[in-house]
C-alpha positions as CSV (number, residue, x, y, z in Angstrom):
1,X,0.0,0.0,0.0
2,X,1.4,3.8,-0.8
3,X,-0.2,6.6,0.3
4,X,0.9,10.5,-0.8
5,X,-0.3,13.8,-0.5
6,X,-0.2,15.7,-4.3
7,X,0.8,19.0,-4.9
8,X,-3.0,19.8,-5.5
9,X,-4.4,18.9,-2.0
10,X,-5.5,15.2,-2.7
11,X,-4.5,12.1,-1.2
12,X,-3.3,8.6,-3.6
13,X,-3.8,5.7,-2.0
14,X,-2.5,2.7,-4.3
15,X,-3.4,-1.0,-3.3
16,X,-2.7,-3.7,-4.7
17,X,-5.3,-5.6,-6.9
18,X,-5.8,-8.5,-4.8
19,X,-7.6,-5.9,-1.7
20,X,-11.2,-7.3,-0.8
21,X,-13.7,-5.3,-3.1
22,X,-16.2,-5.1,-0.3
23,X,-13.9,-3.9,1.9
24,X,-12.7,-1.7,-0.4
25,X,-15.9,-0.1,-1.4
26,X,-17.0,0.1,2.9
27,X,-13.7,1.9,3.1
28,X,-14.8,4.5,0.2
29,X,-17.9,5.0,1.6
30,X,-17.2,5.9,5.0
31,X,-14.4,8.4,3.1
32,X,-17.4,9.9,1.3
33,X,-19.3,10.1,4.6
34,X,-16.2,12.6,6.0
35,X,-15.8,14.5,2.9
36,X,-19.3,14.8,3.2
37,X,-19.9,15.9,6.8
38,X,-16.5,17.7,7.3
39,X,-17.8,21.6,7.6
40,X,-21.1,20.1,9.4
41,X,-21.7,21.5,13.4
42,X,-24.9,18.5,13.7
43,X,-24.0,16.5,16.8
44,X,-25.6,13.1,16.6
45,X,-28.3,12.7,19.7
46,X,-27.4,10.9,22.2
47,X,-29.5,8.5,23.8
């Protein structure tokens, strides 16, 4: 696995081809989840 920060503010993440798909794709979703919820002030109720 390599991981690097580009000049243009991104992050490459290489793996190689054999990584669990489902995994993979849980792994990209939660990464959506924080891109997605990274300026947001909501506090999840507790309970």
């Amino acid at each position: 696995m390599l991981i690097e920060r580009t000049d243009n503010d991104s992050i490459v993440i290489t793996l190689p081809a054999g990584v669990d798909t489902f995994g993979l794709q849980q792994i990209i979703d939660y990464a959506k989840y924080l891109e997605a919820t990274a300026g947001s002030k909501a506090k999840q109720k507790g309970g």
